[in-house]
C-alpha positions in Angstrom: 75.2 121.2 39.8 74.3 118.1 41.4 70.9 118.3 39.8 72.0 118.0 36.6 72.1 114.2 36.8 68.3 114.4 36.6 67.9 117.1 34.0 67.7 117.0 30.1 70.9 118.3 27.9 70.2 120.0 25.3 71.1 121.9 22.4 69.8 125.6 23.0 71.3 127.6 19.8 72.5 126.7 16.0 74.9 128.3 14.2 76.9 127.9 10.6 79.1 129.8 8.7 79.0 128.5 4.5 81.3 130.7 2.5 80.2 132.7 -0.6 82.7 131.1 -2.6 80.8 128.7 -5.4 82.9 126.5 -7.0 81.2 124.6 -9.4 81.6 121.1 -11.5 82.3 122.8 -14.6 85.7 124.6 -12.3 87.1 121.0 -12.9 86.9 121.0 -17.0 90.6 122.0 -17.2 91.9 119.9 -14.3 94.3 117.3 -15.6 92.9 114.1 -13.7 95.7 111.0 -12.9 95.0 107.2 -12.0 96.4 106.8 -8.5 99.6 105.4 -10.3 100.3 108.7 -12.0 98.3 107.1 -15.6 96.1 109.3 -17.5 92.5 108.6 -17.1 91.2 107.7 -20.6 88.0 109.3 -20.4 87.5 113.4 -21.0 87.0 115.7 -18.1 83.6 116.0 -18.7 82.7 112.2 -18.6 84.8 112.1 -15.1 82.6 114.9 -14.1 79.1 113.7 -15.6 80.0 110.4 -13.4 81.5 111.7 -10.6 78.0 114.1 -10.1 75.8 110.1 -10.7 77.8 109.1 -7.6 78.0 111.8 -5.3 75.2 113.8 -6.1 77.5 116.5 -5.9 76.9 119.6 -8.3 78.9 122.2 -6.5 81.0 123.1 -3.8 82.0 126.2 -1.2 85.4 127.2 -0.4 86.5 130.0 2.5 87.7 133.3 1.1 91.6 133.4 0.8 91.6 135.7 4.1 89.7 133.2 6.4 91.1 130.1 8.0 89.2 127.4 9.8 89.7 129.0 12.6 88.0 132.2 11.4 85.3 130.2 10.1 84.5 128.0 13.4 84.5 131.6 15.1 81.9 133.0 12.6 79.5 130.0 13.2 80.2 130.4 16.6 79.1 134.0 17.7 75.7 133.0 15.6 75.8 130.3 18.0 75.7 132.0 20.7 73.2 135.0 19.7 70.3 131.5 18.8 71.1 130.9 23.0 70.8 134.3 24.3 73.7 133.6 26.1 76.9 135.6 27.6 79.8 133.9 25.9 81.9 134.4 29.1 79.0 132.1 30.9 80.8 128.7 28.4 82.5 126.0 30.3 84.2 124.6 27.5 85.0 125.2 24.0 85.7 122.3 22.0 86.5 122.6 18.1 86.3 119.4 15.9 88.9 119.4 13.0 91.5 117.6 11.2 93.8 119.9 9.6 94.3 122.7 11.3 94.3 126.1 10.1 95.9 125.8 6.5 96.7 129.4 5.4 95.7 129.6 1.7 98.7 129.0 -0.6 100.6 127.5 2.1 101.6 123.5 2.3 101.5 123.4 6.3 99.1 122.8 9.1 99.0 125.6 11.5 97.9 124.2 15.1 99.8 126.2 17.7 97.8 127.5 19.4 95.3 125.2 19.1 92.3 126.6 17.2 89.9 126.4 20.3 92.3 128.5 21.7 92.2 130.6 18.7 88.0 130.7 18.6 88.2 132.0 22.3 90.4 134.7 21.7 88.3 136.0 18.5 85.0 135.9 20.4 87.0 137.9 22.9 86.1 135.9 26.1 88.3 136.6 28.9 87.1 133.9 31.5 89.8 130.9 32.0 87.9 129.0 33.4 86.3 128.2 29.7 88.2 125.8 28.8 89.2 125.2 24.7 91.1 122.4 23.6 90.6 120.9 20.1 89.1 117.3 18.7 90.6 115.1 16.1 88.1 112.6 15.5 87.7 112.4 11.5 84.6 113.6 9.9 82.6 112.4 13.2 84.4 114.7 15.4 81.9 117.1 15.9 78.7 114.7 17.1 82.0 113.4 19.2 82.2 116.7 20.2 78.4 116.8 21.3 78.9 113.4 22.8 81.8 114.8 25.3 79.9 118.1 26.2 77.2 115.9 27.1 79.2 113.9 29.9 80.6 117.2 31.4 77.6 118.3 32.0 76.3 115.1 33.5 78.9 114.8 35.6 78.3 118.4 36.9 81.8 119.6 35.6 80.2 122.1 33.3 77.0 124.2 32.8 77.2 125.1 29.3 79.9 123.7 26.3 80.0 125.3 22.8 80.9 122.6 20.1 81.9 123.4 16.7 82.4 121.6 13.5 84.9 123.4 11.3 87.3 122.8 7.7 89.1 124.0 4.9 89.1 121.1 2.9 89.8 123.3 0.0 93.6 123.8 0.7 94.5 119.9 1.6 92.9 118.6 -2.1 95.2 117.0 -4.9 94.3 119.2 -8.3 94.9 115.9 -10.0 92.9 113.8 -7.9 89.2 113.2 -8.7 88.3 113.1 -5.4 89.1 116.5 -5.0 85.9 117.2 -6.1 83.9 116.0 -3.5 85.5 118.2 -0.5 83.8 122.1 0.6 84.7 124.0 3.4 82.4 125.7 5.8 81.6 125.5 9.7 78.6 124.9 12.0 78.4 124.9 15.8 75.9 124.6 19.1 75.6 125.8 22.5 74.5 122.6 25.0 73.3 123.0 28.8 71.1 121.4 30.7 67.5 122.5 30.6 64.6 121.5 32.3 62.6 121.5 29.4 61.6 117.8 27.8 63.9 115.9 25.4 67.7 116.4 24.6 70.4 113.7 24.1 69.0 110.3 24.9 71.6 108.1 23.9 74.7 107.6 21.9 76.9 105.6 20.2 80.8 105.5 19.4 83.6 103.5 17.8 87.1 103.1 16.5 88.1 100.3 13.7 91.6 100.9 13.7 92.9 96.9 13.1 93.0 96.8 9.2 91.0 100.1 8.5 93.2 102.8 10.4 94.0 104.5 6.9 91.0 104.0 4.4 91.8 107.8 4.8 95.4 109.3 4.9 97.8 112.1 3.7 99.1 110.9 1.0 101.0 112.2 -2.3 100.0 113.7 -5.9 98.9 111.8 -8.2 101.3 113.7 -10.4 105.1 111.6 -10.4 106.0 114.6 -12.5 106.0 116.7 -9.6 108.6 117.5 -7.0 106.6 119.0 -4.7 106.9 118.2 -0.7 103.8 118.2 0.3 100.4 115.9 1.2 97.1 115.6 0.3 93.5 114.0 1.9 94.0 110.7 0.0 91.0 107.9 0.6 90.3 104.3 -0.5 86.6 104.9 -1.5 85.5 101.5 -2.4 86.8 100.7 1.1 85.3 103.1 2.9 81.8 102.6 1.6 81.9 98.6 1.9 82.8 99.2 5.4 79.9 102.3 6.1 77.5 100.3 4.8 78.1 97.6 7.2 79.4 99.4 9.9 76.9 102.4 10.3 73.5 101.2 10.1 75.1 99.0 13.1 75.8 101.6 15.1 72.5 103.7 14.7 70.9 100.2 15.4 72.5 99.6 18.9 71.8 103.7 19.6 68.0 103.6 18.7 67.8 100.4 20.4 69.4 101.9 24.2 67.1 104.9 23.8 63.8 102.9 24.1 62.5 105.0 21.1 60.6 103.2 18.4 61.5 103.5 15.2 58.8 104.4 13.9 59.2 108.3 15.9 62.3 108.9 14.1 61.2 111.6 12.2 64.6 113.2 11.0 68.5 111.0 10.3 70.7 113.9 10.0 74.0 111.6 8.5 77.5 112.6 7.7 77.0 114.0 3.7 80.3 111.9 2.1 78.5 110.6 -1.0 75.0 111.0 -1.5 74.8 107.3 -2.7 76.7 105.9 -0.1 74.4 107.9 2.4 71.2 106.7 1.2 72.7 103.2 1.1 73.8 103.2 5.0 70.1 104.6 6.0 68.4 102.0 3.7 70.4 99.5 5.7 69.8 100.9 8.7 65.8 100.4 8.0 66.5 97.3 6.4 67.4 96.2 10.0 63.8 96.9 11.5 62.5 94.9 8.3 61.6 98.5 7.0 61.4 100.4 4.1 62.9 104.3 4.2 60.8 106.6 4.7 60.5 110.0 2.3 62.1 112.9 3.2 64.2 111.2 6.2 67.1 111.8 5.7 67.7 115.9 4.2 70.9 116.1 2.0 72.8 119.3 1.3 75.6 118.0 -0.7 74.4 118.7 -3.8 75.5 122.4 -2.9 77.3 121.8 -0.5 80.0 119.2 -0.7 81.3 117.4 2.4 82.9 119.7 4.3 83.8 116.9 6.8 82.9 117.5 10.7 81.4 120.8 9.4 78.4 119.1 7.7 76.3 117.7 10.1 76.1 120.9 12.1 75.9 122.9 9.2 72.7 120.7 7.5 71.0 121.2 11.4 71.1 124.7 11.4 69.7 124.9 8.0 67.0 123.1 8.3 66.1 124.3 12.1 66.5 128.2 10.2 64.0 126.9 8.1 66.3 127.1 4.6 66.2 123.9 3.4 62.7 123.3 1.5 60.7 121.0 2.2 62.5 119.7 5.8 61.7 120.4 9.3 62.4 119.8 12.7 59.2 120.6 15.1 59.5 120.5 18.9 59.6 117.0 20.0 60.7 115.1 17.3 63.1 112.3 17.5 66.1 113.0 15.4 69.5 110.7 14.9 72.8 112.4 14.1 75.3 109.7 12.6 78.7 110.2 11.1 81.6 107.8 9.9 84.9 109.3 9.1 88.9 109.3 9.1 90.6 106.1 12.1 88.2 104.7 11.4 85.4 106.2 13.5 81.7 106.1 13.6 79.4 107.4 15.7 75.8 108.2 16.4 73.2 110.3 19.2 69.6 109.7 19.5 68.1 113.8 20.0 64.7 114.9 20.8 64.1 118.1 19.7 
């Protein structure tokens, strides 16, 4: 393994699992939407809505069959994973599964994350080797390009040969019905086999950070808006305004100092692969982020799926590169060679970034 100091990491094989559930904007009309101080909203449903979709960019949503948990899902996205490498499954080094919540059994108000859901992943691709080693990842939404980040220095440091890195939620099951942010949140899963290769490109660079001083809990578990009920339980609660006054600062920052270590101009950037949170907020951060060259951003840069898709958290950047490299996003490709950055920004408050060639 000693040569792997001197050869390229990359990612040899794509996979995602997007459930066949649609739920849909219009799903909302009978939802009974409160202020955060338990008010009513004085506005109709379908206003909330027709505003919520200007914002977002959101027009509908996928949640996991009642049957499948995140675990089930991450497994799914796995195996296709796996097959895109033409790889033995018991050849993996590590298994590492980027989350936040657990396996939430549908109808249930608890988090389910003994065994951990690497563990569980293993198990349902039936891989007997322990020497692959699967422990999970909380790292907010960014946790899976974390995820990517830490595969990467096992395999420089010639710990590991190959490392499979997933991206999976249920957001579905940890959403306040009277919340309109509830709206915004999907579930699905995406994941990647990594190994050195002695082919050109791979991971150049990368990027990571933690704001934890004053903006540890822009995103939290939090109660109901309803003060009518008496239920004991918690929901994915977020300061929005917050969150996107600090992205916008924050991110473009971070790609910045990543683009800058990698030596690549940025005029080769051919593909930005972000986090999709809020399709305005999104296009605001890359903006920024060209801004910062004294640029302008370039069409079809930066491919969204949250129109369809929703943010399904650390599942949506893996999820919108196996898409687009299966060819089923129109209009968006990745060709051999390009220079592609994957950025996220999520729950701590953590950001992070890797500069790829294809």
């Amino acid at each position: 393994m000693a040569n792997s100091l001197f050869m390229n990491i990359k990612i040899t094989g794509t996979g995602s699992y997007i459930p066949s559930t649609i739920e849909t904007n219009e799903n909302f009309q009978n939802h009974e939407f409160l202020n955060s101080d338990g008010s009513t909203i004085e506005a109709p449903n379908e206003v909330i809505i027709k505003k919520f979709k200007a914002i977002t960019g959101i027009d509908e949503r996928r949640y996991a069959k009642p049957e499948l948990n995140t675990s089930d899902l991450a497994a799914l996205a796995a195996k296709k994973a796996i097959e895109s490498a033409k790889i033995n499954g018991e050849s993996l080094d590590y298994i590492i599964v980027a989350h936040n919540y657990g396996d939430v059994k549908y109808g249930s108000i608890q988090s389910d994350t003994v065994p951990s859901l690497a563990s569980r992943v293993k198990h349902l691709l039936k891989i007997k080797n322990p020497k692959c080693v699967a422990y999970d990842l909380l790292f907010g939404c960014p946790g899976w390009v974390e995820g990517v980040i830490q595969a990467n220095a096992f395999i420089k440091s010639g710990i590991a040969k190959k490392c499979l890195v997933i991206g999976a939620e249920t957001l579905s099951r940890t959403i306040d019905p009277h919340d309109r942010d509830s709206m915004i949140y999907g579930d699905g899963a995406g994941a990647v086999i990594i190994e050195s290769s002695e082919e050109p490109g791979g991971i150049l660079t990368h990027e990571s950070a933690t704001f934890s001083l004053e903006e540890a809990h822009f995103i939290y578990f939090g109660k109901t808006h309803n003060k009518n009920s008496n239920a004991d339980r918690r929901y994915i609660k977020m300061f929005g305004r917050k969150i996107y006054e600090f992205a916008l600062i924050n991110v473009p920052l971070a790609m910045k100092s990543c683009l800058d270590k990698s030596g690549i101009d940025i005029s080769e950037v051919k593909k930005i692969l972000i986090h999709q949170a809020n399709e305005k907020m999104d296009e605001a951060i890359v903006k920024r982020f060209y801004k910062l060259y004294n640029m302008k951003m370039p069409d079809k840069i930066m491919p969204m799926s949250i129109a369809k898709l929703g943010n399904s958290s650390v599942a949506t950047v893996p999820t919108l590169y196996d898409i687009i490299l299966k060819g089923n996003m129109e209009n968006q490709k990745i060709n051999k060679g390009d220079v592609v950055i994957f950025a996220s920004v999520g729950a701590g408050m953590n950001i992070n970034a890797i500069v790829y060639r294809q």
